[in-house]
C-alpha positions in Angstrom: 160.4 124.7 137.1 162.8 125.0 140.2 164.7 122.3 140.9 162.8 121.5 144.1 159.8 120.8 141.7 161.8 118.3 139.9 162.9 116.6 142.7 159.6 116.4 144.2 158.0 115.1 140.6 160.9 112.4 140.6 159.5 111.1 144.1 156.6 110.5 143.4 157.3 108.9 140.1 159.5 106.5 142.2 156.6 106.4 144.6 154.4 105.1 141.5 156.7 102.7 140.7 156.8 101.3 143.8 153.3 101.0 143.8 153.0 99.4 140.4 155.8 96.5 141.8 153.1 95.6 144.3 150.1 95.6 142.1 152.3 93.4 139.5 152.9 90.8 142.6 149.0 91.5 143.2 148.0 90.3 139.7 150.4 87.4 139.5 148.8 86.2 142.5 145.4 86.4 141.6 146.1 85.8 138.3 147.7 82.5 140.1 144.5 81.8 142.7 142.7 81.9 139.4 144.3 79.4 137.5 144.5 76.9 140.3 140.2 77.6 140.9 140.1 76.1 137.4 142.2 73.4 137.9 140.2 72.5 140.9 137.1 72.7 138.9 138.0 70.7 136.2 139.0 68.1 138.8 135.5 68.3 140.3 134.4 68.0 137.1 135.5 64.7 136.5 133.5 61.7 137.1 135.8 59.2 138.8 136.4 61.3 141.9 134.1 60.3 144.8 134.7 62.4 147.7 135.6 65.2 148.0 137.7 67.2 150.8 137.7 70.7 152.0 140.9 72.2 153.5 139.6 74.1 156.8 142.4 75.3 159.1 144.8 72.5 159.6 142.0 70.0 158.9 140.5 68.1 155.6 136.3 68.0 155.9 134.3 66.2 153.9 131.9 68.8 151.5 129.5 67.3 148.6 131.1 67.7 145.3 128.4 70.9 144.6 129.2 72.6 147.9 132.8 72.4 147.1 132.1 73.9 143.5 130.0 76.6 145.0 132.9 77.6 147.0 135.3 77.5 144.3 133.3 79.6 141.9 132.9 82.4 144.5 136.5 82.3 145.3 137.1 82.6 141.8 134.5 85.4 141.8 136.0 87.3 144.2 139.3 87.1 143.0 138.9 88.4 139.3 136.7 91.3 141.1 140.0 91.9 143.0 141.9 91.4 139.6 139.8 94.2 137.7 140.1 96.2 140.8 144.1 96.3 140.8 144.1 96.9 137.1 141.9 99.9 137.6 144.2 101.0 140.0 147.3 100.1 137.6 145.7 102.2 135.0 145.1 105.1 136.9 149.3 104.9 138.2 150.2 104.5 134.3 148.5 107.3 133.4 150.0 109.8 136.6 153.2 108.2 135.6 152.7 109.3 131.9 151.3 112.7 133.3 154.6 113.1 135.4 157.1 112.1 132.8 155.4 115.0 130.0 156.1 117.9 132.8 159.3 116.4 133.4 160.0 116.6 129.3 158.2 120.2 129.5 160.5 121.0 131.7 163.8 120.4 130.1 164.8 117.5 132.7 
């Protein structure tokens, strides 16, 4: 393995690392959206709260209490569909990383 080769392999690794950085800050945010559905929910869920507000733009609108649960449960939807998605794609980078770092080894570097 020439030395270009190397240096080329070493580039991308840092280019996969780079990549799994942002999907890490991807996960903690969904992973964050997530948590604060459920809190949300639970709230709904409690019987002492009357109304119920909707944040839309710079404005609070009043939703039913099952409108507003609707909405939350496809957020939440869409969010750990986006989760799974980035840990697909985290998956895949691991195992390019782990494919890079074995030719590296093979190669004496």
């Amino acid at each position: 393995m020439t030395e270009a080769d190397v240096q080329k392999f070493l580039a991308q690794a840092q280019s996969y690392q780079q990549q799994m950085q942002l999907m890490t800050g991807q996960k903690e945010a969904l992973n964050m959206q997530i948590l604060e559905t459920n809190k949300a929910l639970e709230e709904l869920s409690k019987p002492d709260k009357e109304d119920v507000y909707k944040i839309t733009g710079p404005i609070l609108v009043k939703v039913s209490r099952e409108d507003a649960k609707k909405d939350l449960k496809s957020k939440k939807e869409v969010a750990m569909l986006r989760l799974k998605t980035v840990e697909k794609s985290e998956a895949g980078i691991k195992q390019k990383l782990e494919e890079l770092k074995q030719k590296l080894e093979k190669s004496g570097v």
